[in-house]
ZAMARGU-4260 file (C-alpha; in steps of 0.2 Angstrom, whole numbers, plus 5000, padded with zeros to 4 digits):
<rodrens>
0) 5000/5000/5000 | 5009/5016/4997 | 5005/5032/5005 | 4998/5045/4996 | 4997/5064/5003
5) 4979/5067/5005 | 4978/5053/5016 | 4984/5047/5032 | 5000/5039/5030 | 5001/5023/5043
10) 5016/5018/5050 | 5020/5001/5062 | 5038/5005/5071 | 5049/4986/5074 | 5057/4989/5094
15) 5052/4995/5109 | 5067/5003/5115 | 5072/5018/5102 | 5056/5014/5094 | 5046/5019/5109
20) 5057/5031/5116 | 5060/5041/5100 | 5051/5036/5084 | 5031/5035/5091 | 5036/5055/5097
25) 5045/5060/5082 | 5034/5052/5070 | 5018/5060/5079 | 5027/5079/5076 | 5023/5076/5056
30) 5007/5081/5049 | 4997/5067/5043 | 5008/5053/5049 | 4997/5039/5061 | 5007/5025/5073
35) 4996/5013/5070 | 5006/4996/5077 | 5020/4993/5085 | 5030/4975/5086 | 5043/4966/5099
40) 5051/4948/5099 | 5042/4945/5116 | 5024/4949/5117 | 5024/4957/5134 | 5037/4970/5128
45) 5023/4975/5113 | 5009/4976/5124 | 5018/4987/5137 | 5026/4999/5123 | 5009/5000/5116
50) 5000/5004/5132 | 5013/5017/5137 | 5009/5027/5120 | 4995/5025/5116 | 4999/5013/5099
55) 4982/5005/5095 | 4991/4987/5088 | 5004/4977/5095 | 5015/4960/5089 | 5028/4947/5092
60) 5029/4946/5073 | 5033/4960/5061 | 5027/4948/5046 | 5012/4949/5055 | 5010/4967/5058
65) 5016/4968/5038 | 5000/4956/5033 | 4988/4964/5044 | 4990/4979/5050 | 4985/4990/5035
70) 5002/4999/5034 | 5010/5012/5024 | 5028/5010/5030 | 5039/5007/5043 | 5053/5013/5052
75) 5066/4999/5059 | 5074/5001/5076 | 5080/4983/5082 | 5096/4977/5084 | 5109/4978/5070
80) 5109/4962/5065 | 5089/4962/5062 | 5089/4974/5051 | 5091/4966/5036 | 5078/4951/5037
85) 5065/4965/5044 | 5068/4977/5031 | 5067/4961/5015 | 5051/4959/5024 | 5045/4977/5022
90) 5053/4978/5004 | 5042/4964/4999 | 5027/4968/5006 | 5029/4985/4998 | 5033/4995/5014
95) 5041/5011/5013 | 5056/5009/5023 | 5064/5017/5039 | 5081/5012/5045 | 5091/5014/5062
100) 5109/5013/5060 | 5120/5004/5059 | 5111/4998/5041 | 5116/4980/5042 | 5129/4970/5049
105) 5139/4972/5032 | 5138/4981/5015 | 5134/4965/5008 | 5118/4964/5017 | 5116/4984/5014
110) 5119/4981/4996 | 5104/4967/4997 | 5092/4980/5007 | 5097/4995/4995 | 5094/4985/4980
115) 5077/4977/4984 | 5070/4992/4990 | 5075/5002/4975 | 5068/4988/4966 | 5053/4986/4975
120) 5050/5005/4972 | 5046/5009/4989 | 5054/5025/4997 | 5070/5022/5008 | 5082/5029/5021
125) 5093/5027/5037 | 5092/5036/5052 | 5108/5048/5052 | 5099/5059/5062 | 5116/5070/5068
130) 5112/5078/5051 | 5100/5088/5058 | 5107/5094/5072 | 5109/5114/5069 | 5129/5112/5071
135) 5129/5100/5056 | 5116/5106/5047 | 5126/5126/5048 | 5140/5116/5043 | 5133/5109/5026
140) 5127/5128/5022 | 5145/5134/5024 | 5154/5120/5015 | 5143/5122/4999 | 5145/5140/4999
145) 5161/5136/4999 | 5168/5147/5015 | 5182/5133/5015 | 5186/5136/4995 | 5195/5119/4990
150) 5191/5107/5002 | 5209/5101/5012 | 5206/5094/5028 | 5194/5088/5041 | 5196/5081/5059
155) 5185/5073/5070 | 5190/5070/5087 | 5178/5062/5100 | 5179/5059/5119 | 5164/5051/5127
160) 5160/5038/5142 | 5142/5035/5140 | 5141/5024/5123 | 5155/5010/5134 | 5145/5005/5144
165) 5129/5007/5137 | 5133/4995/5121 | 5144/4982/5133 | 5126/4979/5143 | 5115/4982/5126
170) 5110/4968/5115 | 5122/4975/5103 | 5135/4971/5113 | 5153/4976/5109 | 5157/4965/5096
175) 5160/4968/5076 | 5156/4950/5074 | 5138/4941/5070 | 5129/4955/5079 | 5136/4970/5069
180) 5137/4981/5085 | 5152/4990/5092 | 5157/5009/5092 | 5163/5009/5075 | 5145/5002/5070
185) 5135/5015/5084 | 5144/5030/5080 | 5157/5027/5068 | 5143/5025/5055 | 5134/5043/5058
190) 5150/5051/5056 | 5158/5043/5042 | 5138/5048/5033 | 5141/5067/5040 | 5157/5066/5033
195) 5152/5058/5015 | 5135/5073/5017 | 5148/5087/5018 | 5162/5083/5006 | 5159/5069/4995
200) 5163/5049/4990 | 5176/5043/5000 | 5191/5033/4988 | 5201/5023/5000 | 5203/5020/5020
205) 5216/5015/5034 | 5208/5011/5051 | 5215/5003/5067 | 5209/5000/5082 | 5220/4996/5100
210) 5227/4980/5104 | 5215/4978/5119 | 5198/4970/5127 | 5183/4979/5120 | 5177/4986/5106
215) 5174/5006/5109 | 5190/5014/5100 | 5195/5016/5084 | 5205/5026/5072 | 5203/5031/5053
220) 5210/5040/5039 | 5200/5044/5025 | 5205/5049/5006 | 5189/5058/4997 | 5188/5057/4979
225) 5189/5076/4977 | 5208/5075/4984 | 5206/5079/5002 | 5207/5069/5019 | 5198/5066/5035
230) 5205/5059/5049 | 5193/5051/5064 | 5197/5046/5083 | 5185/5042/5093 | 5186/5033/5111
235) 5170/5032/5121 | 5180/5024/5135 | 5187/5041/5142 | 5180/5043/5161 | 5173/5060/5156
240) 5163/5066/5140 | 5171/5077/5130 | 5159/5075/5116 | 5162/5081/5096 | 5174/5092/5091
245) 5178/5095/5074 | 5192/5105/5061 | 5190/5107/5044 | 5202/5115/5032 | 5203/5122/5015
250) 5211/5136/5002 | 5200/5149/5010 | 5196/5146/5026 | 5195/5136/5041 | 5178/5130/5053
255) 5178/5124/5068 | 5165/5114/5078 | 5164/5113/5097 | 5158/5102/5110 | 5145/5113/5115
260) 5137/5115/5094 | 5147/5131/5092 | 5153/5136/5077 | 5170/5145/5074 | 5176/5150/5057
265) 5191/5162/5049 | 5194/5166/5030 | 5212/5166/5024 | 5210/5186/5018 | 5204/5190/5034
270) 5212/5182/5048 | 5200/5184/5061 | 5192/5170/5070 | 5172/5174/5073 | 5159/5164/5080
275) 5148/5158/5067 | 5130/5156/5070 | 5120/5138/5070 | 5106/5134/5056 | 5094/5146/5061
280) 5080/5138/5049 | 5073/5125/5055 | 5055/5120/5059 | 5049/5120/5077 | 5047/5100/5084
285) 5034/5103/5102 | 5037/5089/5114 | 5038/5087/5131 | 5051/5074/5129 | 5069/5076/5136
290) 5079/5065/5124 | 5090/5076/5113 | 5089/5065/5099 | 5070/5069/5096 | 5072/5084/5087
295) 5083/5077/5073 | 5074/5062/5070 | 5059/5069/5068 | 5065/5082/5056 | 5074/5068/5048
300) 5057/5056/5046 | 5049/5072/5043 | 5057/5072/5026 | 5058/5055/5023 | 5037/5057/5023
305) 5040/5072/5013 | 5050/5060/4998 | 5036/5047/5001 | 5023/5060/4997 | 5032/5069/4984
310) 5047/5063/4980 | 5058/5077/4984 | 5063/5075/5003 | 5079/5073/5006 | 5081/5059/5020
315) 5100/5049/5017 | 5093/5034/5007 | 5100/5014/5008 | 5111/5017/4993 | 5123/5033/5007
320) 5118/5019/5019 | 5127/5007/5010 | 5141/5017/5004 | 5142/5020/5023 | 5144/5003/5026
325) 5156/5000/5013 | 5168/5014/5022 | 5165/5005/5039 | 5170/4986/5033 | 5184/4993/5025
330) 5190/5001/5042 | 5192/4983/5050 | 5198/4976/5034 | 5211/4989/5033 | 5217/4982/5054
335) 5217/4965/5047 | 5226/4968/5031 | 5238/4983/5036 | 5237/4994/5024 | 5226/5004/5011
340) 5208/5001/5005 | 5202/5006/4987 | 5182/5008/4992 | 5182/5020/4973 | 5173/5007/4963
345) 5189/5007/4952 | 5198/4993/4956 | 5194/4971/4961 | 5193/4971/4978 | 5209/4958/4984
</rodrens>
């Protein structure tokens, strides 16, 4: 059934933990948009979620909730390694599609989702919500203008505590292996998309990671195809949160991103660093929910309604998602191998 703008567009939501926490709110800011079922392996979990929200259908069995619950689409919030049988599902049951990240466990999976989805004609995308955030988003508006002239550099450096031990005790645990989870899934894949959003394809990598119990460090270096380079450190095993910050360099100019979502930039001819101010444009999201991750997601699904209605929204789809993906295996495989990997297209992968 596809969803069609003068009418209500139904969505059912796959997990109860982001699902209920994040996508029943954010879904319920967009016009026209009805939760109508939600779905958990165990019953129980359903019923509760569904109770709490207000969701008038629950089920232990998304093909179930697919057959018979009248949907339109569907957003995906389960663990990794669920995401691909879930969204085949969706796919053939015509479903519009929405994606938590990491996409799948691997590209080859993210290839299968992007490619039957595509086929299926069904509208597509992966929650990489960061792009959103006003920080992000300000980021974008000065890039394309180009404030930086030629792109030359960009760091990303990241301190935090939190994602340790909220992984180690998820049911993504921190492991890169049948499960798909780990920091360089959880966040490693919404910044190597920011990345990809603001400069471009990315032609070869070189990752590590430490030598050491765990999974919640990794380093990488990435070669864009437009010449420049990205370098990426992120730890979420520090004993304090440090958060985000983040360089960028070019022929012109220089921004910087704090911590905090501020801004600072300086033009070569000018020499003076100023504070630059956030996106300033967009829509008001009313909720009395705390969770910072709201906002963006709901302005992110907002326009993934918009391209099911339209066609013109601009929600990241499964083929950045697998692209994504394809820079993330190529970080471990790069640990493994020890040195280089071509991810241009160009060359047979060895």
């Amino acid at each position: 059934m596809q969803g069609k703008q003068e009418t209500t567009l139904r969505v059912g939501i796959v997990g109860t933990g982001f699902g209920a926490a994040v996508h029943v709110p954010g879904l319920r800011q967009i016009p026209g948009v009805e939760v109508a079922g939600i779905c958990a392996a165990h019953l129980e979990h359903a019923r509760s979620a569904a109770l709490l929200h207000g969701v008038p259908a629950y089920y232990d069995d998304y093909r179930r909730m697919f057959r018979e619950g009248g949907l339109d689409a569907v957003t995906i919030a389960t663990p990794p390694e669920l995401h691909h049988p879930i969204a085949i599902a969706a796919a053939e049951s015509r479903l519009h599609i929405l994606c938590e990240k990491p996409m799948a466990r691997n590209a080859a999976e993210a290839r299968d989702m992007f490619r039957l989805a595509r086929d299926s004609g069904v509208r597509h995308a992966v929650d990489y919500e960061h792009r959103f955030t006003p920080s992000r988003l300000r980021m974008k508006k000065l890039v394309d203008s180009r404030y930086l002239g030629d792109f030359h550099s960009i760091t990303l450096t990241v301190y935090r505590t939190s994602y340790a031990d909220r992984l180690r005790h998820s049911s993504t645990a921190l492991d890169e292996g049948e499960r798909a989870g780990g920091v360089l899934g959880a966040l490693g894949s919404d910044y190597v998309d920011v990345l990809r959003w603001w400069f471009g394809d990315i032609h070869a990598v070189a990752g590590a990671s430490p030598r050491v119990p765990g999974d919640d460090t990794f380093a990488a270096l990435l070669q864009f195809a437009n010449g420049g380079i990205a370098t990426i450190h992120l730890s979420s095993s520090s004993p304090v949160d440090l958060g985000d910050e983040i360089v960028a360099t070019g022929s012109q100019g220089m921004i910087a991103v704090q911590p905090d979502g501020r801004l600072f930039g300086v033009r070569r001819d000018e020499q003076v660093v100023s504070e630059l101010a956030a996106d300033e444009a967009q829509p008001e999201v009313e909720t009395s929910v705390a969770d910072p991750r709201l906002r963006p997601f709901a302005l992110l699904a907002g326009e993934w309604v918009r391209s099911i209605r339209s066609g013109d929204g601009y929600a990241p789809t499964f083929e950045e998602g697998m692209k994504v993906q394809e820079v993330l295996d190529s970080v471990r495989r790069s640990q493994d191998l020890g040195r280089w990997i071509d991810t241009s297209g160009k060359r047979w992968p060895t």
